[in-house]
C-alpha positions as CSV (number, residue, x, y, z in Angstrom):
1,X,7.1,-18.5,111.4
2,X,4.0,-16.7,110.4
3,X,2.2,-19.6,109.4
4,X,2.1,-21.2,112.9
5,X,1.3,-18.2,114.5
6,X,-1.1,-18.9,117.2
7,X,-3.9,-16.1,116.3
8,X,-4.0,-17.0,112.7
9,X,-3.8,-21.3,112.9
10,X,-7.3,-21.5,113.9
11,X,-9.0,-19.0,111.2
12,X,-6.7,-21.5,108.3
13,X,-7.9,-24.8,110.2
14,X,-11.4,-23.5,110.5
15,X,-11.4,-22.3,106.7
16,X,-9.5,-25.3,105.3
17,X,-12.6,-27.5,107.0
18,X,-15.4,-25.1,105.7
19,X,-13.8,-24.8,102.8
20,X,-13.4,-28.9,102.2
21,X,-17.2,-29.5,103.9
22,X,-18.5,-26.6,101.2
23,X,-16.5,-29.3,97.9
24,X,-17.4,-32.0,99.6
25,X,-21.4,-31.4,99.8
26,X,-21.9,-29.6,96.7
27,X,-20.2,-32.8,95.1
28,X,-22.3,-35.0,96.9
29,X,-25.5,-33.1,96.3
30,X,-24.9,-32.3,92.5
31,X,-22.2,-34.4,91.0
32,X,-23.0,-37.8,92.9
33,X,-26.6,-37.9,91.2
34,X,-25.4,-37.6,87.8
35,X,-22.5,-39.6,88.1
36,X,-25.2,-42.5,89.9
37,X,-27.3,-42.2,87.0
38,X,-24.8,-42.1,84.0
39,X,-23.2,-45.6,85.7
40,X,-27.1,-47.1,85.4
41,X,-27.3,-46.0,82.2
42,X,-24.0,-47.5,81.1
43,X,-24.8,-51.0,82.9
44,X,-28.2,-51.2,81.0
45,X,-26.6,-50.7,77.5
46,X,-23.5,-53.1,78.5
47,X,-26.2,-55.6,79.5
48,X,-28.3,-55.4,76.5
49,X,-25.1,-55.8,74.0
50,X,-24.4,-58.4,76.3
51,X,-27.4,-60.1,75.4
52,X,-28.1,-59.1,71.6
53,X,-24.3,-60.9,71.8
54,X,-25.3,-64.1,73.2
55,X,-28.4,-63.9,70.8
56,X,-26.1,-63.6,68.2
57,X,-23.8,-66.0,68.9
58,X,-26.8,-68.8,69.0
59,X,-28.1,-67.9,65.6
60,X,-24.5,-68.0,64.3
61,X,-23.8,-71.4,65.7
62,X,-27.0,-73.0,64.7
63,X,-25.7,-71.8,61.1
64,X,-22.3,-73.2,61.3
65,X,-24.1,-76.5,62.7
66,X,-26.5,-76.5,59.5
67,X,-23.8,-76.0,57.4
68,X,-21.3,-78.5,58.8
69,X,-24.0,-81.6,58.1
C-alpha cells in the first residue's frame, strides 16, 4: 500500500506536523488576540447592562412602592 511505504511515511508525518505547528501558531499569534479582546469587550457591555438593569430595577420599585401607599 503506497501510503505506508517506508520512504514516503516520514516526509507525510513530518509535513502533517509542520503543517499543523504552521495553523496552530498563526492562530495563536493572530486570531487569539482578537478573539481575547472581542471577549473583554463583550464582558464590559454585559456588565454595564447588567448594572444600568439593577439601576433600573431600583428606580422602578421605589415607583411601584410610592404608588402602592
Amino acid at each position: 500500500m503506497p501510503q505506508f511505504d517506508f520512504y514516503s511515511f516520514s516526509g507525510q508525518i513530518f509535513w502533517t506536523l509542520a503543517g499543523f505547528y504552521f495553523f496552530y501558531f498563526f492562530g495563536l499569534y493572530y486570531y487569539l488576540p482578537k478573539f481575547s479582546a472581542m471577549f473583554k469587550i463583550r464582558q464590559k457591555l454585559i456588565m454595564t447592562y447588567i448594572k444600568e438593569n439593577k439601576t433600573a430595577s431600583n428606580a422602578v420599585n421605589t415607583l411601584n412602592s410610592f404608588l402602592s401607599l
